[in-house]
Every structure is written in structure tokens, then in C-alpha cells.
C-alpha positions in Angstrom: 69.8 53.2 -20.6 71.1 57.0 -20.2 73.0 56.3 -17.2 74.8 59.9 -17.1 78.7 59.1 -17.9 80.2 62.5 -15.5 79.5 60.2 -12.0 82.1 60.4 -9.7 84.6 58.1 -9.5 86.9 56.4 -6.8 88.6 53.3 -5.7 86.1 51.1 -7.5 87.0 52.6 -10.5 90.2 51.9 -10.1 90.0 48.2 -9.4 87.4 48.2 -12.5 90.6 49.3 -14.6 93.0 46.9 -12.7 95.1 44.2 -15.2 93.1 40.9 -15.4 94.8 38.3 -13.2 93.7 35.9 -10.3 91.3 33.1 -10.3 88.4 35.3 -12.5 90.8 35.7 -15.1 90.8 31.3 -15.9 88.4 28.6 -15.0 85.4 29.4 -14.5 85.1 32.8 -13.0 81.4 32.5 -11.9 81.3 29.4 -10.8 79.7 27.6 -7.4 82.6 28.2 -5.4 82.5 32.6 -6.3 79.0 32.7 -5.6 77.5 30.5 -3.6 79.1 32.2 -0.3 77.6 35.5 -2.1 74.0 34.2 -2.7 74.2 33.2 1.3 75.3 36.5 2.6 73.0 38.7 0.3 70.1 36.2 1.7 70.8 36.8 5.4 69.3 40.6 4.8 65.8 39.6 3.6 65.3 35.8 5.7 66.2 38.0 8.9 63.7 40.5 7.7 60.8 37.9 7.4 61.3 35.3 9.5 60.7 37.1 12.5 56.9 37.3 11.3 55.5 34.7 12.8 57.5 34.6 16.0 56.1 38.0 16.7 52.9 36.9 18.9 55.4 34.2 20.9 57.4 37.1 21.3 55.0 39.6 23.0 53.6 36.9 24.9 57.0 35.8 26.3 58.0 39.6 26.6 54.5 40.5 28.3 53.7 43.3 25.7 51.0 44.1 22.8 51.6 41.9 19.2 51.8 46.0 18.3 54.6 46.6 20.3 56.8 43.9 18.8 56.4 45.7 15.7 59.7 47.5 16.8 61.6 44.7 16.0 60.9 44.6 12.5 61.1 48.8 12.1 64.4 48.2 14.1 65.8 46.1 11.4 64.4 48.7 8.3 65.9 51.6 9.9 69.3 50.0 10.1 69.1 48.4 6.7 68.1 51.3 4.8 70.9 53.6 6.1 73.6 50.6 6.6 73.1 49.2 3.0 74.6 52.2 0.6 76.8 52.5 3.3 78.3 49.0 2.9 78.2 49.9 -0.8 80.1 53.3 -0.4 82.6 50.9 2.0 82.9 48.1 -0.5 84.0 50.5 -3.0 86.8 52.2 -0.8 88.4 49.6 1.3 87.2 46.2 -0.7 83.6 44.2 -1.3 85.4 40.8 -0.1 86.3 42.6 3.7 82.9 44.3 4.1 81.3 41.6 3.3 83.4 39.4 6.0 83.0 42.3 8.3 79.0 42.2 7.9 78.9 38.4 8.5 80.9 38.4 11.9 78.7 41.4 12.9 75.4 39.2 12.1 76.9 36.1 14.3 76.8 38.5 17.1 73.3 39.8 16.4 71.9 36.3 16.0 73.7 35.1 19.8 72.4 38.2 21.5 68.9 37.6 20.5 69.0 33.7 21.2 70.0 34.8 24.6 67.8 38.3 24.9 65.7 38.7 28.5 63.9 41.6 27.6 62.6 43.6 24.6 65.7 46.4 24.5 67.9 43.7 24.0 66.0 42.2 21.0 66.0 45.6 19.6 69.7 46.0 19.7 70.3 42.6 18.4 68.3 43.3 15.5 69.8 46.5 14.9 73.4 44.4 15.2 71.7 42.1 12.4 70.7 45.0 10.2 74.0 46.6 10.2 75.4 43.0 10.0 73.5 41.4 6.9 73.2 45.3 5.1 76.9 43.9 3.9 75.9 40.9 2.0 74.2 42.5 -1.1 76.4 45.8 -2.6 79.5 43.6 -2.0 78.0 40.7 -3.6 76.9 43.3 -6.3 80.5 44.7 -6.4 82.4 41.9 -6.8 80.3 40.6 -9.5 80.6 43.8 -11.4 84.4 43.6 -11.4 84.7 39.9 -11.6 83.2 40.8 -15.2 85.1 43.5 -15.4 88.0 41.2 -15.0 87.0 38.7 -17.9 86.3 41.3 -19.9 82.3 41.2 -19.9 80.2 43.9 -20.1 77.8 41.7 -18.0 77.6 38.9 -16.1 75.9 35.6 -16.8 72.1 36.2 -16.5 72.1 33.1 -14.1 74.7 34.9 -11.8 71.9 38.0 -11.1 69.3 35.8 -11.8 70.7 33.8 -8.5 71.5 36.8 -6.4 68.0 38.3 -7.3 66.6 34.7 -6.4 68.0 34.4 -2.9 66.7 37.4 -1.9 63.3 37.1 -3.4 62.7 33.5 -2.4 64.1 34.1 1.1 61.7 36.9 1.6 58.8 35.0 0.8 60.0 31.6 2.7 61.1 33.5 5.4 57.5 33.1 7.6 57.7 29.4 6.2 60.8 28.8 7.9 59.7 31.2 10.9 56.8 28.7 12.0 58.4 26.0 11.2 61.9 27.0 14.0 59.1 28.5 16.2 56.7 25.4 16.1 59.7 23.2 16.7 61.6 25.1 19.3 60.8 28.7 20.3 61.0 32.6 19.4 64.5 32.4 19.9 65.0 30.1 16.8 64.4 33.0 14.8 67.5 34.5 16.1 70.0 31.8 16.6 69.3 31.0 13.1 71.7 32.7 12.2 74.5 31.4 13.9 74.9 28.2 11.5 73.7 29.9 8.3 76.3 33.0 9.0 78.7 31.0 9.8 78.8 28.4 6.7 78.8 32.0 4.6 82.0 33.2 6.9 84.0 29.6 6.1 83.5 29.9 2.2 84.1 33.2 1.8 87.4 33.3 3.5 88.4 30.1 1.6 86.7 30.7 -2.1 86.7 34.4 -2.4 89.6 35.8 -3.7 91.1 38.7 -1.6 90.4 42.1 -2.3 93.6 44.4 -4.2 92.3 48.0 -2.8 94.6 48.9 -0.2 93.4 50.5 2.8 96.5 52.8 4.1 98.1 55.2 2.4 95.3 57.6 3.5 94.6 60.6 6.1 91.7 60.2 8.5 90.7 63.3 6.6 90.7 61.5 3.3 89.2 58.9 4.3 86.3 60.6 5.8 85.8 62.7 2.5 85.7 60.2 0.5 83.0 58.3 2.8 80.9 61.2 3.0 80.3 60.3 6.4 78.4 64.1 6.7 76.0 62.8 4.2 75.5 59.2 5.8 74.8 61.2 9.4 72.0 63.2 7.4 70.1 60.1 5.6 70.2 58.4 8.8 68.7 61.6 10.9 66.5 61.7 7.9 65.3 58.5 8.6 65.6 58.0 12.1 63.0 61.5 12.3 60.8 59.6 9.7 60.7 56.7 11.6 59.7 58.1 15.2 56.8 60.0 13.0 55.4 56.7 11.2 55.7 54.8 14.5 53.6 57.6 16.8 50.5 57.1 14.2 47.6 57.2 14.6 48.6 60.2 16.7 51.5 61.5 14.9 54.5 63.2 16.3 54.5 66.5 14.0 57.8 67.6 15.7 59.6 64.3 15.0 57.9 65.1 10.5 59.2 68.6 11.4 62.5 67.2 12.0 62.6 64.7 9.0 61.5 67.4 6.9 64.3 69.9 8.2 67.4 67.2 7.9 66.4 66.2 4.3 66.7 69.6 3.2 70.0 70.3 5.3 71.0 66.3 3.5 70.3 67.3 0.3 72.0 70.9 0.7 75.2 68.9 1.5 75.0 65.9 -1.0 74.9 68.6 -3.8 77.8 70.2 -2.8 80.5 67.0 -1.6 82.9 65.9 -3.7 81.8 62.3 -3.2 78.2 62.5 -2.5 76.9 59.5 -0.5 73.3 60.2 -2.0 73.8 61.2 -5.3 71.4 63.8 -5.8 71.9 65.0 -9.1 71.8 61.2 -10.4 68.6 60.8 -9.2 68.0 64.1 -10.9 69.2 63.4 -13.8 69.1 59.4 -14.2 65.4 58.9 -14.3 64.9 55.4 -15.1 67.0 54.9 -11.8 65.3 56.5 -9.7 61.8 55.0 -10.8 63.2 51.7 -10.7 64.1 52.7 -6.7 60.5 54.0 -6.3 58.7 51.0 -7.9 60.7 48.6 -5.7 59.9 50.5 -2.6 56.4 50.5 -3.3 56.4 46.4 -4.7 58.3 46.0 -1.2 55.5 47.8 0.8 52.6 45.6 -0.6 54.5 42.5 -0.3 55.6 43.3 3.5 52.1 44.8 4.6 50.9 40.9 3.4 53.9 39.5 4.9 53.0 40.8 8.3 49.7 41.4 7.9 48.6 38.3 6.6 50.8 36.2 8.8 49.4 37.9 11.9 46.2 37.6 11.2 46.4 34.3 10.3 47.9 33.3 14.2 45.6 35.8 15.9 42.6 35.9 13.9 42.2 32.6 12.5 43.5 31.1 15.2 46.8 28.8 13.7 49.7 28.2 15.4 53.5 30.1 14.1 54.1 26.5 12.4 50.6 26.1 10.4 51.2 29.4 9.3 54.7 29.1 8.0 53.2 25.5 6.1 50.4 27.8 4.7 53.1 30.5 3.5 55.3 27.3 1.7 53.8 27.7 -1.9 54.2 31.7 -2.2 57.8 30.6 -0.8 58.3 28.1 -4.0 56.1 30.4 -6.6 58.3 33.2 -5.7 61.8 31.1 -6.3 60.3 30.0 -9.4 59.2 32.8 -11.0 62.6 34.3 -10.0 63.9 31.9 -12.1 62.3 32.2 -15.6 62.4 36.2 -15.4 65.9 35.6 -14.4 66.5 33.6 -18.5 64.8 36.5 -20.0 65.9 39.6 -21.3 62.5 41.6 -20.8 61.7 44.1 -18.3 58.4 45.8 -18.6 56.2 42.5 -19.1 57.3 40.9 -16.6 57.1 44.2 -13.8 53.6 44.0 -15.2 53.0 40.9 -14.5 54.0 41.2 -11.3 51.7 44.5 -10.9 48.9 42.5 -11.9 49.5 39.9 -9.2 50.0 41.8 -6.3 46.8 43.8 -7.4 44.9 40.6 -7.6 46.1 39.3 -4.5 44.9 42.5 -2.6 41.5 42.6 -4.1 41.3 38.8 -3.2 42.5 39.4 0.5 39.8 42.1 1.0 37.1 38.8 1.0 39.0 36.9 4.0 37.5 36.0 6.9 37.9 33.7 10.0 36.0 31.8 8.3 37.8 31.4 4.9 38.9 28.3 4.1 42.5 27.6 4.1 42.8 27.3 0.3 41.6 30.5 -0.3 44.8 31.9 2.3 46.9 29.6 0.1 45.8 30.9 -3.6 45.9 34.6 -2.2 50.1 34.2 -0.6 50.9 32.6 -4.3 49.8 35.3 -6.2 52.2 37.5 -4.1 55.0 35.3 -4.2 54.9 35.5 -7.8 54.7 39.4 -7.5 57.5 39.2 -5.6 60.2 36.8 -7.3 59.1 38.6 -10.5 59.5 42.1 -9.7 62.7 41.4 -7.3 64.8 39.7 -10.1 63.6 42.5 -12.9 64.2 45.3 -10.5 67.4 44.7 -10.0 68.7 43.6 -13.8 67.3 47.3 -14.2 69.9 48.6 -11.7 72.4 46.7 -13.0 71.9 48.4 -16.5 71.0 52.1 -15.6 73.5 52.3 -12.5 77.2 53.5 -13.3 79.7 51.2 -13.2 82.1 52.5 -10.8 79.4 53.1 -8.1 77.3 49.9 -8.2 78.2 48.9 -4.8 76.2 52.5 -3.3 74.0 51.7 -5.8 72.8 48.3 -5.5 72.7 49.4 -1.6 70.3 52.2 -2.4 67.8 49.6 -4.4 67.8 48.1 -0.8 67.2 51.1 1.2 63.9 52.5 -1.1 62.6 48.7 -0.3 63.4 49.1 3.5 61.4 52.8 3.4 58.8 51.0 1.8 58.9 48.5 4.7 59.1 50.6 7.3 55.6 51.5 5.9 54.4 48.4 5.8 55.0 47.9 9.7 53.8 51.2 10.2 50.4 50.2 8.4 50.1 46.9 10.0 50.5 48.2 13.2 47.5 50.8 12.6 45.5 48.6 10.9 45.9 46.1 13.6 46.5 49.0 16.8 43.8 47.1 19.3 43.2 43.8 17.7 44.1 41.5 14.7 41.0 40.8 13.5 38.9 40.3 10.2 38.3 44.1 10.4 42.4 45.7 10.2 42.8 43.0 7.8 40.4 44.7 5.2 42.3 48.3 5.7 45.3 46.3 4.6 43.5 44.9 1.8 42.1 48.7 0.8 45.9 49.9 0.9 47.1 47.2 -0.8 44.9 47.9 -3.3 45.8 51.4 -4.0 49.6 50.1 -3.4 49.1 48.0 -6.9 47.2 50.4 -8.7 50.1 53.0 -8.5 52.5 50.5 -9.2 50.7 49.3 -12.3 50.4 52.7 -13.7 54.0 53.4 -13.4 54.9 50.3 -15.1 52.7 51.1 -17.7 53.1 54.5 -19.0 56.9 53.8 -18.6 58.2 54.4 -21.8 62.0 54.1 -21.2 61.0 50.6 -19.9 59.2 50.1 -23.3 62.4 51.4 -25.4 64.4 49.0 -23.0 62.4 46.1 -24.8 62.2 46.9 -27.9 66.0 46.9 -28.0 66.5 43.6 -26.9 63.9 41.9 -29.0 65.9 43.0 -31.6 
């Protein structure tokens, strides 16, 4: 891939170039006991992200508000996410992968107690946001110490299971995440969806402190000043005012708040006016510039995530609402996309391919949009099933490829910021999806919004199938490999 080579470097670079020493250096450096704590906390992001979807009508009924207004809880999360997730890669990179990543779990074990115990829908929101700046930790770290953990053995890459898993417990988690959402809610309550977190976090806090080796980047030694710099903490302010403007605008549709665009508009110009001039950029402009096959690969995940969230949400919702099932028949219905998702995760994960399968998983998703756009109330219950598999293979497919690409087009010495970025163009893609569930569904989920969502989803697959396509780096990418 042409990855430029002049990126800037910094205290991952460093440690990349450190002696070989420690546990990755004998045994088995990527064995159970390196990642398994690392698949957990890289999975907390996306579960947390879906498995709110089908406590949402308990929620508003417990809450006494609109199904539409609870869709702040799952924009809350996006917003948070998308800014916090380079930002734990940036972090990960200057002060150590292993303590952000301890840091992000004890943040999340918070999150999780607040919302078990939450009266009132400000409180949800902030533990959500708590949970979004919490789990944003789990994946650049996990990415980062990976990256030097081969580093360290002196492998250009890792073990294809080793990404294969990471990419699997995010994508199977995303799609199982309703699944186990119904199944907490049905059994207990709403609040399930929060506490959840509390044992799962906390099994991922134990191991890593016990199986993950301890980071060697000191953090002293430098000014306040420095430190600051090297953060670009003038550029993290901008994305998130960026994003924060963007978000009040896609949340005040259908009658959109032009100042709060005005403002989004204004403070990614004033962002990317900074970015291109610090010395340590937390957006890296010119990569995206120049690094094209990166920045499709951020675009075509961002637009994959927005079809399979608008389903996610969309689908679930209308299922409860519409067809009348309760949060736990829904979450059994959503079980197969759960396991097709896992398992198609898997065998894209053995291969070296990229391009078939990112059509592949095109070609599902735009199935599975045209197929939704013939649902009714009165659809059988096989027919929801078939539809949710054919996503859930989109979606392990595309997740695992997606990031393989990363790993080979992003430089080496920022693949923390990086692999965080490849999670914030997903969350902006989310946000959307909310955004267009909560129009299509505004005054009631019924068989009516559902087909809007079909009609975008269609157009969503389309686009993402003709970039895939008429890819040629992805072609080239191939080619090389098969021989």
C-alpha cells in the first residue's frame, strides 16, 4: 500500500525501536493470556453501542418520553466515541496502550453503575457519555500493543487470527448486541443494559493487570507544555466542536438548526487550518490527503456502519413497536445475524483478500435493504430472520476486512490514532443512522418509516458497492497476494 513514509513520529516510535525483551520476546507472544483481556475491552465499545436497542421502548416508557427521544442515548454514545477513540489512540501512543486501556475500563465500570442506578433521562445521558469515553480505550490500545508486540518478535505482522479476533469481537458484538439486549431486558429490566457492564468490565480489569505486560514509555520527564503539544489537544477541541455542531444539526431534523451546520461548517475549517500547521497533528490532514486508500477505507466503513446501524435500530424498533414482540423475542429473532456475523468474521479473517470479500459484503447489505423494503406487520417471522442474516454477514465481512486494510495502509508509528480514526468514521456514520431512524420513525414506528429506511438503505449499498468496485488500489492489493 503507499502509506506515505514522512508521518510524524513520537513515543510510539520509540517503543517500536525499543530492544526485544519481556514476555513477547519467548513463549508464545500472542497467546490467550495477551489477548483475550484485549478482545474484551475492544468489545465493550460496539456491545454498549447495540445493546441498548432494544431496551429503548422500556426506557421511554419508564422515563415517560417519546421511543424518539431516547434516541439521545444512542447519539450520546457516537458523539463521545467518535472524538474519544483517536484520542485514546493519540494517548496510547504518548503515555502507554496498557494504562489507557486500564484507565478506559475503570471509566466504563462507572458508566455502567450510574446507569443501573439512573432516575431520569440526564443521568442516562451522562452515563453513556462516561461509557463512550470509557470503552473508546479498548480498541487503538488493543491495536497498539499488537503492533509492537510484533514489533517485538520481529514480525512485520501479526498472526491473521490475532486481527482476525479483534476484528471478530467487535463485529459479532455489534450484531449480538440486540440479542443479548432482549434477552437482559426480558429477564430483568432496562437497567440490565447498563449494569452489564459491571461484570464484563471488570473480568477485562483483573486480566489485564495480571496478563498484560506493563507499558516501558515513561510518563515524566515532560513540561505541561510538551505534553499538551504533543497531544494536540487544540486539534482534539476542534474535532469535537466539529462534531458536537454536526450533531445538534442532524438531531434538530426534520427542522434543521442552520446555525448549529453554520457552526460545524465554521470549526472544520478553523480544525483543519490548525491540523495543517501543528507539529503533531491529531487529524492528520495531509495523510488523508495524500494516503488515499486510507481514507476510502475510513469512508467505506462509515457508510457499511450507517446501513448496518439504521437496521440495527430501525429494524429492532419496529419489530417491538410495529410488530408487536416483546425486547426478548426480538433479541431471539436477531440471534442468527449475531452468529452469521461471528462466522463470517472468521473465514475473511484466514484469508488474504480484500476486495471480494468488501464486495461480498456490499452485495449483502444491498440485498438485505431491498428485502426489508417488503416487511410488514404482517411478515412472517422467517422473513425478519433471513433479512438480519444477510446483514450480519455484511457486517462480520466488511468489519474484519476493513480493518486488515488499516492495519496495512496506516503508518506504523501512529496505528493507535489510526485504528481510533477507523472508529470514529463508523461512529459519524452512526450518528446518521440514529439521526435517520429517528426521522423515519419521528411520530410512529410503523410499517410506513420502516420503508424510508429501507429506501436509504438502499442507496447506502449502492454507493458502497461502487466504491468497492471501481477501487483499483484494492484490486492491485489482490493481485499481490495471490501471487
Amino acid at each position: 500500500m503507499d502509506a506515505p513514509s514522512n508521518a510524524p513520529t513520537g513515543a510510539a516510535h520509540t517503543s517500536a525501536e525499543a530492544p526485544r525483551h519481556g514476555p513477547a520476546a519467548s513463549g508464545r507472544p500472542f497467546g490467550p493470556r495477551f489477548v483475550t483481556p484485549m478482545f474484551m475491552g475492544s468489545a465493550l465499545n460496539p456491545i454498549n453501542s447495540s445493546v441498548i436497542a432494544t431496551a429503548l421502548v422500556s426506557i421511554a416508557s419508564a422515563m415517560g418520553v417519546s421511543v424518539g427521544q431516547t434516541s439521545i442515548l444512542i447519539s450520546s454514545l457516537y458523539l463521545t466515541s467518535a472524538i474519544a477513540q483517536p484520542t485514546a489512540g493519540r494517548l496510547a501512543e504518548e503515555f502507554g496502550p496498557r494504562r489507557v486501556f486500564l484507565a478506559g475500563i475503570l471509566i466504563v465500570l462507572l458508566g455502567g453503575f450510574l446507569g443501573g442506578v439512573g432516575q431520569d433521562m440526564p443521568m442516562l445521558v451522562v452515563a453513556r457519555v462516561l461509557i463512550g469515553l470509557g470503552t473508546s480505550a479498548g480498541y487503538p490500545s488493543a491495536m497498539l500493543l499488537i503492533r509492537r508486540r510484533a514489533t517485538d518478535v520481529g514480525l512485520k505482522t501479526p498472526p491473521g487470527s490475532v486481527l482476525g479476533g479483534l476484528a471478530i469481537a467487535g463485529a459479532a458484538t455489534v450484531a449480538i448486541g440486540p440479542t443479548i439486549g432482549g434477552l437482559l431486558v426480558g429477564w430483568s429490566s432496562w437497567r440490565a443494559a447498563f449494569l452489564i457492564n459491571i461484570p464484563v468490565a471488570g473480568a477485562a480489569l483483573v486480566m489485564a493487570v495480571f496478563w498484560i505486560a506493563k507499558d516501558r514509555d515513561p510518563v515524566c520527564g515532560r513540561s505541561a507544555r510538551e505534553t499538551i503539544s504533543r497531544i494536540d489537544l487544540a486539534g482534539v477541541v476542534s474535532f469535537g466542536a466539529t462534531m458536537t455542531a454536526l450533531l445538534v444539526f442532524l438531531l434538530s431534523l426534520p427542522n434543521p438548526d442552520w446555525t448549529a451546520l453554520g457552526c460545524a461548517v465554521a470549526m472544520a475549517v478553523v480544525m483543519v487550518w490548525w491540523e495543517l500547521r501543528a507539529r503533531n497533528p491529531f487529524l492528520d490532514v495531509r495523510l488523508l490527503v495524500s494516503n488515499l486508500p486510507l481514507t476510502r477505507t475510513y469512508l467505506r466503513n462509515a457508510l457499511t456502519l450507517l446501513g448496518t446501524y439504521v437496521i440495527l435500530y430501525g429494524l429492532t424498533q419496529w419489530i417491538e413497536a410495529a410488530r408487536g414482540l416483546s425486547a426478548y423475542e426480538a433479541g431471539l429473532i436477531l440471534i442468527p445475524m449475531g452468529v452469521l456475523s461471528a462466522v463470517s468474521a472468521r473465514v475473511v479473517s484466514q484469508r488474504q483478500a480484500i476486495r471480494k470479500p468488501l464486495i461480498a459484503a456490499a452485495l449483502f447489505m444491498l440485498a438485505g435493504a431491498v428485502a426489508t423494503l417488503f416487511l410488514n406487520s404482517h411478515s412472517p417471522i422467517g422473513a425478519i430472520i433471513a433479512i438480519t442474516a444477510l446483514f450480519g454477514l455484511a457486517s462480520g465481512s466488511s468489519n474484519v476486512t476493513n480493518q486488515t486494510a488499516l492495519y496495512k495502509e496506516a503508518p506504523a508509528e501512529t496505528v493507535g490514532t489510526a485504528a481510533g480514526l477507523l472508529r470514529t468514521f463508523g461512529y459519524i456514520g452512526s450518528i446518521a443512522a440514529s439521526t435517520i431512524t429517528g426521522l423515519a420513525f419521528h411520530a410512529h414506528v410503523d410499517d410506513n418509516g420502516l420503508r424510508h429506511v429501507s429506501l436509504v438503505m438502499i442507496g447506502i449499498g449502492i454507493v458502497v458497492l461502487l466504491m468497492t468496485v471501481l477501487d483499483r488500489q484494492l484490486a492491485r492489493s489482490d493481485k499481490t497476494h495471490a501471487h
